[in-house]
Gaussian input, Z-matrix of N, CA and C with variables (Angstrom, degrees):
# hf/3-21g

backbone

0 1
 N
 C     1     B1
 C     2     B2     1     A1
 N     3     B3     2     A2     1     D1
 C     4     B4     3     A3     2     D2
 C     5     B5     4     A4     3     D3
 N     6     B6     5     A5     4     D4
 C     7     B7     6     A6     5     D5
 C     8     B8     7     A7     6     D6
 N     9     B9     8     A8     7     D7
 C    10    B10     9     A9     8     D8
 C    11    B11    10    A10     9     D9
 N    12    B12    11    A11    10    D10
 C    13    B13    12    A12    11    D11
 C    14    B14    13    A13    12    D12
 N    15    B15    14    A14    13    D13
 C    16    B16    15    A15    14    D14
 C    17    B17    16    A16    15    D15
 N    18    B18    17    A17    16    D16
 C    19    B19    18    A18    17    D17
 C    20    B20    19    A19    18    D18
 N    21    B21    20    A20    19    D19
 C    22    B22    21    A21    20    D20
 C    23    B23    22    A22    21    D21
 N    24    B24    23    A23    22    D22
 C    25    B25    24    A24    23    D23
 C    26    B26    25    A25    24    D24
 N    27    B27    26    A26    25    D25
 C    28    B28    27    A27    26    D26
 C    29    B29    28    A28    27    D27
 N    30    B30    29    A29    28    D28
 C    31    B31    30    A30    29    D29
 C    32    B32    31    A31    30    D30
 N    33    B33    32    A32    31    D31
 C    34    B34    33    A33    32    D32
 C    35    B35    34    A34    33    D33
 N    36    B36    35    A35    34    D34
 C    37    B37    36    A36    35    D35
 C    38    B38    37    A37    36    D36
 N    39    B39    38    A38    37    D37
 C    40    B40    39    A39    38    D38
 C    41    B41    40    A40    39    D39
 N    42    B42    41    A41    40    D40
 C    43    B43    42    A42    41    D41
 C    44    B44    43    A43    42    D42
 N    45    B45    44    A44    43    D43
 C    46    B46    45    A45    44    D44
 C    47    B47    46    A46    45    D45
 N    48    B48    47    A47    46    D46
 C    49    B49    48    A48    47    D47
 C    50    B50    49    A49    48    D48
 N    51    B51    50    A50    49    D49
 C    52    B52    51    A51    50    D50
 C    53    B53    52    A52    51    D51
 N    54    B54    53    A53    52    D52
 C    55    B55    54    A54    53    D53
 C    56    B56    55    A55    54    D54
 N    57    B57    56    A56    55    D55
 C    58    B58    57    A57    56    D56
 C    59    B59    58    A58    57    D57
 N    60    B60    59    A59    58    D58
 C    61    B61    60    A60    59    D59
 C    62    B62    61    A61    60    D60
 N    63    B63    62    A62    61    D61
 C    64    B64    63    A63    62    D62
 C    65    B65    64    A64    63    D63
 N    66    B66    65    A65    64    D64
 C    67    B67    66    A66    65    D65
 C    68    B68    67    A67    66    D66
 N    69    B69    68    A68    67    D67
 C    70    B70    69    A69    68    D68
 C    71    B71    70    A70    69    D69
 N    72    B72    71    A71    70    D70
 C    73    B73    72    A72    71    D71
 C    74    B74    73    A73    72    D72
 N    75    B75    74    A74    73    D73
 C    76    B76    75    A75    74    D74
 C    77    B77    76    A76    75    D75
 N    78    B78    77    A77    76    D76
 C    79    B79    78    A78    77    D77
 C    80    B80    79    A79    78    D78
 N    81    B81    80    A80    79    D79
 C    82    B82    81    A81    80    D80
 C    83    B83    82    A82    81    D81
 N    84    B84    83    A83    82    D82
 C    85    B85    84    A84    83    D83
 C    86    B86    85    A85    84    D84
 N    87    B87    86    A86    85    D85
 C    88    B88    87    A87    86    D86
 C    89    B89    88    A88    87    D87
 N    90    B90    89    A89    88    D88
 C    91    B91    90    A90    89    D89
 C    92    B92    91    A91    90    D90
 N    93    B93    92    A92    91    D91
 C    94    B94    93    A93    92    D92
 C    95    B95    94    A94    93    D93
 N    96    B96    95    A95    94    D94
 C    97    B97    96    A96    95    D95
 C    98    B98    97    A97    96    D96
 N    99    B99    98    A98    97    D97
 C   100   B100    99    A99    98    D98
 C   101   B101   100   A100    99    D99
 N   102   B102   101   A101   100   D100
 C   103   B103   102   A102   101   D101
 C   104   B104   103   A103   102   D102
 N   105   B105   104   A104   103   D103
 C   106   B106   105   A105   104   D104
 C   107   B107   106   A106   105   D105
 N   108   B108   107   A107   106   D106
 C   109   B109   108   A108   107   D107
 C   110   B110   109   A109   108   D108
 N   111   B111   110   A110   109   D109
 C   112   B112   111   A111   110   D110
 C   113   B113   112   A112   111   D111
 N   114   B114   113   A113   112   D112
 C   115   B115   114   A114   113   D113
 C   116   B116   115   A115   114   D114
 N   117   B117   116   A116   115   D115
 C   118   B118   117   A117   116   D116
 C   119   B119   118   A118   117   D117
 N   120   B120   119   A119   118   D118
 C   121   B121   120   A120   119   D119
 C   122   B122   121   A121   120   D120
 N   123   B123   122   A122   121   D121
 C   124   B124   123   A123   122   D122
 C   125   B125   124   A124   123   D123
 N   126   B126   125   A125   124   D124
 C   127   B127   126   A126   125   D125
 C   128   B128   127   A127   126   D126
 N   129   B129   128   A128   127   D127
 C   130   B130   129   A129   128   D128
 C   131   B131   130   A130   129   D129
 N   132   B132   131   A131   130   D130
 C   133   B133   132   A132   131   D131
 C   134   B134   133   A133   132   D132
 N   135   B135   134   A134   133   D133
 C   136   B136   135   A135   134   D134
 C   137   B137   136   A136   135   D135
 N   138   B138   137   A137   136   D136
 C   139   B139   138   A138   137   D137
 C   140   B140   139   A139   138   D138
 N   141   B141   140   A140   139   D139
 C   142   B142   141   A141   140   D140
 C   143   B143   142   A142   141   D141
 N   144   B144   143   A143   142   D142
 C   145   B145   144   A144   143   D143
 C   146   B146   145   A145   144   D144
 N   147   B147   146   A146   145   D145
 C   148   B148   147   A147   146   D146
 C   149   B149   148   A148   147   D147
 N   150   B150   149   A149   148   D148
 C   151   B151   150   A150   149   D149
 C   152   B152   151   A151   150   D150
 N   153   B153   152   A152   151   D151
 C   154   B154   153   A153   152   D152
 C   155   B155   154   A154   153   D153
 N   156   B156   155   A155   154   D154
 C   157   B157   156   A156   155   D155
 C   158   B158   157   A157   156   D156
 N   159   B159   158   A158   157   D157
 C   160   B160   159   A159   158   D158
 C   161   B161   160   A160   159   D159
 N   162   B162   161   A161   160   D160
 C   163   B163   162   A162   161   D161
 C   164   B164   163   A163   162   D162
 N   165   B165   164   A164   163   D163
 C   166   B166   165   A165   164   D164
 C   167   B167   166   A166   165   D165
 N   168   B168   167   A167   166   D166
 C   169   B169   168   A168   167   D167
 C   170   B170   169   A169   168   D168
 N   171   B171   170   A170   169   D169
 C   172   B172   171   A171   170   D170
 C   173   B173   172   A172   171   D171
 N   174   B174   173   A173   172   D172
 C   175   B175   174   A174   173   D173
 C   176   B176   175   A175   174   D174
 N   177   B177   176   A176   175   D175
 C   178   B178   177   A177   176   D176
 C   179   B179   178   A178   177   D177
 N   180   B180   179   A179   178   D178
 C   181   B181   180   A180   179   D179
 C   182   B182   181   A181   180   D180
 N   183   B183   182   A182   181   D181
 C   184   B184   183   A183   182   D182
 C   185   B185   184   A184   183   D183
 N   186   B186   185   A185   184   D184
 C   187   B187   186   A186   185   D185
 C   188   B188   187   A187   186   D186
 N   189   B189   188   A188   187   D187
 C   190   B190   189   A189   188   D188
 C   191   B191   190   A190   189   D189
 N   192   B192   191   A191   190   D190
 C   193   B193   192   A192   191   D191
 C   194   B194   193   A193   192   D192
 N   195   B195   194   A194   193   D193
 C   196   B196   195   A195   194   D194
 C   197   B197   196   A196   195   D195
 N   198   B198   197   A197   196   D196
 C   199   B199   198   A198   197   D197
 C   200   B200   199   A199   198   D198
 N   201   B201   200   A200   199   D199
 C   202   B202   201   A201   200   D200
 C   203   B203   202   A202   201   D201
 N   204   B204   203   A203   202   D202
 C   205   B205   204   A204   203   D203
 C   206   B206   205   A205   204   D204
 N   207   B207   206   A206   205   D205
 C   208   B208   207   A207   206   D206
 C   209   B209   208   A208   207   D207
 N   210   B210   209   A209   208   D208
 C   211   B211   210   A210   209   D209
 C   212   B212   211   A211   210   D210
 N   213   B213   212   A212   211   D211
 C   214   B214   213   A213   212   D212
 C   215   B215   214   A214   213   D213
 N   216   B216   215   A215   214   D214
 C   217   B217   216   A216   215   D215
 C   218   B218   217   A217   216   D216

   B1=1.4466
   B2=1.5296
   B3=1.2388
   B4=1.4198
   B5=1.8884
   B6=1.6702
   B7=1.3994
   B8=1.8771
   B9=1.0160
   B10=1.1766
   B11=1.5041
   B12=1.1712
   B13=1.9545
   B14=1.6485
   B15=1.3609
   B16=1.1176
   B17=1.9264
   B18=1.3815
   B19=1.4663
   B20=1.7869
   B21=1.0818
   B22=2.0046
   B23=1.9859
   B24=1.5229
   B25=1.4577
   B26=2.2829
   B27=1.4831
   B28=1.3363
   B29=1.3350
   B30=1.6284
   B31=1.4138
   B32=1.4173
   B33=1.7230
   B34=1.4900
   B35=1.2760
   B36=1.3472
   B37=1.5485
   B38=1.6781
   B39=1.0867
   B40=1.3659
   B41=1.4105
   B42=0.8569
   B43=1.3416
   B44=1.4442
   B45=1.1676
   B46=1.6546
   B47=1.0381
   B48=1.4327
   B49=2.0314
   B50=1.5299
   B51=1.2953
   B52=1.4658
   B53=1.7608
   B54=1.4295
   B55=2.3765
   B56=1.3144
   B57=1.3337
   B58=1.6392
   B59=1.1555
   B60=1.6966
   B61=1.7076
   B62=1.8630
   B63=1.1827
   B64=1.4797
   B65=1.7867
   B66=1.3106
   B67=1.3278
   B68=1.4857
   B69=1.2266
   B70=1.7470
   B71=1.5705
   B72=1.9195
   B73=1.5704
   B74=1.9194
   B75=1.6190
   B76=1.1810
   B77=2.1843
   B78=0.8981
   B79=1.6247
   B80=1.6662
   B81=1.1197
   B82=1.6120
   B83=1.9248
   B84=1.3687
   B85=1.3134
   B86=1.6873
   B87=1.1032
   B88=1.8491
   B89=1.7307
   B90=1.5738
   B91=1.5634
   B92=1.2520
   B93=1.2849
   B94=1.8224
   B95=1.6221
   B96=1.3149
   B97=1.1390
   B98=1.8694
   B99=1.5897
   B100=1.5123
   B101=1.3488
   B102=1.7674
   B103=1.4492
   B104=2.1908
   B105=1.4158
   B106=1.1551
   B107=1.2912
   B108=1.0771
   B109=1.8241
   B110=1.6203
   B111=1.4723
   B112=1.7696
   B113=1.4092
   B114=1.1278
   B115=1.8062
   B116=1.6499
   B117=1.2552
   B118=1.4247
   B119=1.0889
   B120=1.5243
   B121=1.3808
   B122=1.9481
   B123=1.5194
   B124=0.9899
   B125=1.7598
   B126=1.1852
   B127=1.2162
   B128=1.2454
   B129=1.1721
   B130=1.7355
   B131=1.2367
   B132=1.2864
   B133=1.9341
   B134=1.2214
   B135=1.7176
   B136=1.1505
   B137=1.7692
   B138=1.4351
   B139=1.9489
   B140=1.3879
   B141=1.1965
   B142=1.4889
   B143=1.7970
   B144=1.8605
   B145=1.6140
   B146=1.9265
   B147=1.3077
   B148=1.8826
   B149=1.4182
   B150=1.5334
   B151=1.6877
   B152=1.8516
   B153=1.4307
   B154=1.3080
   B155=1.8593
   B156=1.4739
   B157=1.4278
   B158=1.1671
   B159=1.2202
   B160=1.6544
   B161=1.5831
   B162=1.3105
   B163=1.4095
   B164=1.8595
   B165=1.2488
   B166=1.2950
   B167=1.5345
   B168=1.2458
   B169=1.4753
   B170=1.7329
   B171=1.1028
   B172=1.6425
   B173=1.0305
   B174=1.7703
   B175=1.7891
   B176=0.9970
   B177=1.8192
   B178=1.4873
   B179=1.4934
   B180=1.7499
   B181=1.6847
   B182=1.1119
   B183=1.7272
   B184=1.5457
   B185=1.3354
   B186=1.6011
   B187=1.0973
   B188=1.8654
   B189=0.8692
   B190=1.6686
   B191=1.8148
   B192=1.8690
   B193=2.2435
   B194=1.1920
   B195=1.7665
   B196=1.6715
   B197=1.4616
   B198=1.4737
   B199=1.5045
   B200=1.7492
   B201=0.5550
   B202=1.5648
   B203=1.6279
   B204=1.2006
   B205=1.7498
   B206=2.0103
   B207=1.4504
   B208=1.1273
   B209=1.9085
   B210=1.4393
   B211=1.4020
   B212=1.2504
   B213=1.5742
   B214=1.6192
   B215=1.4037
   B216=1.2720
   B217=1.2191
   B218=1.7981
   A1=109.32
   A2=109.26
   A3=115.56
   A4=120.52
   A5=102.97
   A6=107.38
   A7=109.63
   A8=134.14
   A9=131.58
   A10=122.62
   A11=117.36
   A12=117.87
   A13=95.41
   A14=99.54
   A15=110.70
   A16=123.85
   A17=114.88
   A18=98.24
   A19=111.04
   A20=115.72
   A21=128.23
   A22=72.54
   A23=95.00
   A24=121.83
   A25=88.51
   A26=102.28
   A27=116.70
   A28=107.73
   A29=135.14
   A30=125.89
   A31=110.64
   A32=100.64
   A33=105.57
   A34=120.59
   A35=134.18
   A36=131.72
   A37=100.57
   A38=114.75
   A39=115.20
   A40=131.66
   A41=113.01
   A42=130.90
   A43=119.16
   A44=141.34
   A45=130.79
   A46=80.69
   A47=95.47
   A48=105.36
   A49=89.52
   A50=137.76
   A51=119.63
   A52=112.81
   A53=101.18
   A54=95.90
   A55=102.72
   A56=130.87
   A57=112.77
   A58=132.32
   A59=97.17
   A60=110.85
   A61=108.19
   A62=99.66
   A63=118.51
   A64=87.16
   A65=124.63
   A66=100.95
   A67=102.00
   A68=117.20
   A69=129.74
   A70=116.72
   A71=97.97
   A72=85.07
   A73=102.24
   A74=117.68
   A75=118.07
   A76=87.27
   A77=118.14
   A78=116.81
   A79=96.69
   A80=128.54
   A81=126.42
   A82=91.19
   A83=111.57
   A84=111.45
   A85=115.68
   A86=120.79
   A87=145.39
   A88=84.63
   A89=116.90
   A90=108.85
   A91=103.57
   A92=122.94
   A93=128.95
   A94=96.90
   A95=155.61
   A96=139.44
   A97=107.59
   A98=104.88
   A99=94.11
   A100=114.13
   A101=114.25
   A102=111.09
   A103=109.00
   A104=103.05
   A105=109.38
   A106=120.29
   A107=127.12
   A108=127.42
   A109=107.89
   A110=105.64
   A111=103.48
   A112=121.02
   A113=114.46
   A114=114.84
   A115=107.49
   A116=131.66
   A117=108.74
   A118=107.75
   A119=114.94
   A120=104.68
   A121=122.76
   A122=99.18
   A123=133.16
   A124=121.15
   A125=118.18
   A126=136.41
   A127=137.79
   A128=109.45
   A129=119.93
   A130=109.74
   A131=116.15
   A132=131.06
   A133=78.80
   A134=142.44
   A135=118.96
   A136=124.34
   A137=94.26
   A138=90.12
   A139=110.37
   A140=115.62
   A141=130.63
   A142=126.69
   A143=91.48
   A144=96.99
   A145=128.68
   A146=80.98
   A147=85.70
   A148=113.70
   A149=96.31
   A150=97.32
   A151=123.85
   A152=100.45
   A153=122.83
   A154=92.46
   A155=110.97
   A156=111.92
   A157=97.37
   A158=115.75
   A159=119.64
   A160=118.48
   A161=109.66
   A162=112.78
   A163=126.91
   A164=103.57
   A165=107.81
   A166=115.51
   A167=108.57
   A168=145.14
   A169=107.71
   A170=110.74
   A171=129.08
   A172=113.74
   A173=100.99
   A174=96.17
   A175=138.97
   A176=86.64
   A177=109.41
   A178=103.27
   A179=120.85
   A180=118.32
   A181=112.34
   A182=134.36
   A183=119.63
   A184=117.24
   A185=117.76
   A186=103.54
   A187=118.36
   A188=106.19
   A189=112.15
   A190=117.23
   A191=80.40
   A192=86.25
   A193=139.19
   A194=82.54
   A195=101.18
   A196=116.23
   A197=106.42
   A198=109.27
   A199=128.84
   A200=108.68
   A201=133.94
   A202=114.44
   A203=108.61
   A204=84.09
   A205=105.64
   A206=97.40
   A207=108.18
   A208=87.08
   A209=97.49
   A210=108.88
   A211=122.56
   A212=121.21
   A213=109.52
   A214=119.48
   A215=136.73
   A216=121.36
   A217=94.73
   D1=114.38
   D2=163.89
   D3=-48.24
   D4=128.90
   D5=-177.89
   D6=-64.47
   D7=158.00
   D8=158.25
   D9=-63.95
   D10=144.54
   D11=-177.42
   D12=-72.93
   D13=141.14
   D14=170.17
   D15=-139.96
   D16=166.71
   D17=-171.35
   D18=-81.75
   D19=149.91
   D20=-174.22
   D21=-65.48
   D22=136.24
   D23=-179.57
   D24=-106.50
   D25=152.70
   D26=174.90
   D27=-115.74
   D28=128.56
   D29=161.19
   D30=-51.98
   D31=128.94
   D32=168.02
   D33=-44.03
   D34=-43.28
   D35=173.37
   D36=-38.33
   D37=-40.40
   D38=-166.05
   D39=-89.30
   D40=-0.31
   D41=-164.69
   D42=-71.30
   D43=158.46
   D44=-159.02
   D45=-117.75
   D46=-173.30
   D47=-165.45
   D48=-113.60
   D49=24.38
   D50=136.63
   D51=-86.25
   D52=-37.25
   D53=167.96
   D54=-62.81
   D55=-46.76
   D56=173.89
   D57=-42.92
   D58=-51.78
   D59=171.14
   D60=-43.33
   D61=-55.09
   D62=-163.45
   D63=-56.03
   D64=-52.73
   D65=-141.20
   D66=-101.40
   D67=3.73
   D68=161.12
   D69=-80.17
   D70=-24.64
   D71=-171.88
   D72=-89.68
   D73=-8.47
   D74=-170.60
   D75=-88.31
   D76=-44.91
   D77=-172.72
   D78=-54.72
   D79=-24.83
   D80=-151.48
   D81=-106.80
   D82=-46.60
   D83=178.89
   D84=-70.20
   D85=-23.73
   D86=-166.43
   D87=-82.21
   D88=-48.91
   D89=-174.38
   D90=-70.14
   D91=-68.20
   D92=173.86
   D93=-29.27
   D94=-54.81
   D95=-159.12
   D96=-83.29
   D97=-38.20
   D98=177.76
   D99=-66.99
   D100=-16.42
   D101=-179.22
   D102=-67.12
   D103=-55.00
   D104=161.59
   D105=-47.57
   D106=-42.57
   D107=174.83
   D108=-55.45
   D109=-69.93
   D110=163.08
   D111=-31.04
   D112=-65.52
   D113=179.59
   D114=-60.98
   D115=-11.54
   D116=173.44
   D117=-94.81
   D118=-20.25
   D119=-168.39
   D120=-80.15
   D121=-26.23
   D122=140.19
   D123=-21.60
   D124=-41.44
   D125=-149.55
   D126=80.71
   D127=21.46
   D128=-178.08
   D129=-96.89
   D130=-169.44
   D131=-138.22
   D132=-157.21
   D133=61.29
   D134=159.61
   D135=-83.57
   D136=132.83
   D137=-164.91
   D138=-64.54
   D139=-172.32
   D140=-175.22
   D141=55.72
   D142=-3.82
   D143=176.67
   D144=-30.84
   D145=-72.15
   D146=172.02
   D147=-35.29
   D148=-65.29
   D149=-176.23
   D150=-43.67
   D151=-36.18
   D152=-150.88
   D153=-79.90
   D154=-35.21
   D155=-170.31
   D156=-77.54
   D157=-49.73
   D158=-170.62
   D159=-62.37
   D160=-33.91
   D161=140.30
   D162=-30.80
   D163=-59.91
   D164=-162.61
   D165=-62.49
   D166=-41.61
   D167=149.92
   D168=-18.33
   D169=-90.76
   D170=161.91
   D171=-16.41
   D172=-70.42
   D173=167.73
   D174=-9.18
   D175=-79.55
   D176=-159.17
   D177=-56.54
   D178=-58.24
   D179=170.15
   D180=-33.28
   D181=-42.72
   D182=-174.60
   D183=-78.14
   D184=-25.72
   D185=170.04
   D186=-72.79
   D187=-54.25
   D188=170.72
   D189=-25.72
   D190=-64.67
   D191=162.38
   D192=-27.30
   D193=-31.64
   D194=-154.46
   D195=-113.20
   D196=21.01
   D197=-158.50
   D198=68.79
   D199=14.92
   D200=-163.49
   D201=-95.33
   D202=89.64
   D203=-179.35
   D204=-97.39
   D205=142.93
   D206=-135.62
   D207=-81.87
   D208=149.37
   D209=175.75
   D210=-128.20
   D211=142.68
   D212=-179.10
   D213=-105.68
   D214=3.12
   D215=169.20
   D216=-167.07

């Protein structure tokens, strides 16, 4: 069975300060969503959910794109 294609990964040591950017802004957005995850589960109506997951989502593909293996906190 053929492996699936996947994107060339970069050692974190190595990484430029646009994959840093990338992988601080997915750790910072990943917290904003567990904060929203808590409050629904909670029973709350916290706004921007959809957006906020679908966000997280994005991330993770840009970091991957980008050599980046993606991190959550």
């Amino acid at each position: 069975m053929e492996k699936p294609l996947t994107y060339p990964v970069t050692l974190a040591v190595d990484y430029s300060d646009h994959q840093r950017a990338l992988a601080a802004t997915l750790v910072e957005t990943f917290g904003r969503f567990r904060t929203a995850l808590e409050q629904l589960f909670a029973g709350g109506n916290p706004g921007g959910f959809v957006p906020l997951m679908i966000s997280v989502g994005a991330g993770i593909q840009n970091c991957w794109k980008n050599g980046v293996t993606p991190r959550f906190g």
